[in-house]
Each structure stands twice: as C-alpha cells, then as structure tokens.
C-alpha positions in Angstrom: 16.5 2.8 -3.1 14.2 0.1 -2.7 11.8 -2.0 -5.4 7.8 -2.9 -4.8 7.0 -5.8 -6.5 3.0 -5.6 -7.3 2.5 -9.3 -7.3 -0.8 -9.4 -9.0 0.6 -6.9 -11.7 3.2 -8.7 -12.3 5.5 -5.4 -12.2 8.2 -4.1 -10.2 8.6 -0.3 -9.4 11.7 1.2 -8.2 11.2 3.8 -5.5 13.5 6.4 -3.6 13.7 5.5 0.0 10.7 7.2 1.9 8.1 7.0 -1.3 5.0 6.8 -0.6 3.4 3.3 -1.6 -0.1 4.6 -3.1 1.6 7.5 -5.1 3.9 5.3 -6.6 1.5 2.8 -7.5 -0.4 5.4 -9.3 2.5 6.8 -11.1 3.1 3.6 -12.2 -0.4 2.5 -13.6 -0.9 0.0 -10.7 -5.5 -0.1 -9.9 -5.1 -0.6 -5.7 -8.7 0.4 -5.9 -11.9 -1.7 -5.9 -14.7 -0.2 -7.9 -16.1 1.3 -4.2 -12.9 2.9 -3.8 -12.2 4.1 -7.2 -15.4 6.2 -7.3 -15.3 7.3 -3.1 -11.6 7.2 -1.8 -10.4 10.5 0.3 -7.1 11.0 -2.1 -4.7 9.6 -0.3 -5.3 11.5 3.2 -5.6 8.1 5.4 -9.2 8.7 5.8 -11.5 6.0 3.7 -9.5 2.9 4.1 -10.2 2.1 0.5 -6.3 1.4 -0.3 -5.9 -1.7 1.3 -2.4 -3.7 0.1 -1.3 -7.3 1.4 2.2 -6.8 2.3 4.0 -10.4 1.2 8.0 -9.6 2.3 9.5 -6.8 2.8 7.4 -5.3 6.5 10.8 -4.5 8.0 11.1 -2.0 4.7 8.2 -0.3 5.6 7.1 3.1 8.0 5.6 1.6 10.9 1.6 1.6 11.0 -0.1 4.9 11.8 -2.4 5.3 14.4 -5.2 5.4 12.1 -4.2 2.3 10.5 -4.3 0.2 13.7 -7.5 1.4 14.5 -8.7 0.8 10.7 -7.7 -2.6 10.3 -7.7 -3.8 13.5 -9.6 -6.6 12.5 -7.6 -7.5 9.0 -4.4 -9.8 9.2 -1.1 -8.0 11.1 -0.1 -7.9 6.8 -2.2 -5.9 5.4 -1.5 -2.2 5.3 -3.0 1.2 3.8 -1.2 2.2 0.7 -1.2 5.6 1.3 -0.1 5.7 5.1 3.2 3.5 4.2 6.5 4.7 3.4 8.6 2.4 1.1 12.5 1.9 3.0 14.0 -1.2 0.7 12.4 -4.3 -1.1 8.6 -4.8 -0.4 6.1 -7.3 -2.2 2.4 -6.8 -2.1 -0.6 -7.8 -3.4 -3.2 -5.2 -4.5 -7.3 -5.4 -3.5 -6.5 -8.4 -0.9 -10.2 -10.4 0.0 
C-alpha cells in the first residue's frame, strides 16, 4: 500500500501497490487536466501527453518511465511524469498541471 499526496489538492489518496496514478486521481476527484486536455485527452492510453504530473518525492515508488514517456517529455525536467503511464509502488507526492 502506498499514499499520493496531490500537493496542490491538498489531499492524500491511498492506493494498492501497482494503481495506476491517473485512474486514481480521477476516482478521487483530483482535475490533472488543463482545459486543452480536459476537452482532447486519449483516455488514458499514453497517447496525448495531456496528463502531465510533477513528481516531488516518492520516484523510487514509481514504474519506471515508458518508452513513450521519454520520448514525450524529453524536453520537460527528469520529474515530471505522465499520469496515466505510472504505476504507484509506496509514498509519492506530485503536483498536478506543472508550468
């Protein structure tokens, strides 16, 4: 079992080990959409890049990136992930809709 902390939330989510970060977000009433994404994002399947989460601590708790994500955000910062490609393993903070 691990916990996300949605730091510009303000709220914690626990999630089984191997939960997908954008699902539970969405469960949970967490927006990781800007209002581009919200009206044009591919559901989920890795495709749009519209999910975009700043991981603060908790990397070493998460899947490792897809290939897809590197080539996605190979110009963003080494912390910034795509909800929907990670995989929650223990304790991970992250900030929704980084700049």
């Amino acid at each position: 079992m691990g916990t996300i902390n949605f730091v510009n939330e303000n709220k914690q989510v626990v999630a089984a080990d191997g939960a997908n970060l954008r699902i539970k977000a969405l469960e949970n009433g967490v927006d990781i959409y800007k209002l581009m994404g919200k009206m044009m994002n591919c559901g989920g399947y890795g495709q749009c890049g519209t999910c975009l989460v700043e991981v603060v601590e908790g990397m070493e708790n998460l899947s490792p990136p897809t290939d897809f994500e590197q080539r996605k955000l190979r110009k963003k910062p080494d912390s910034y992930r795509l909800a929907c490609q990670v995989l929650v393993n223990g304790p991970v903070t992250v900030k929704t809709k980084p700049q």
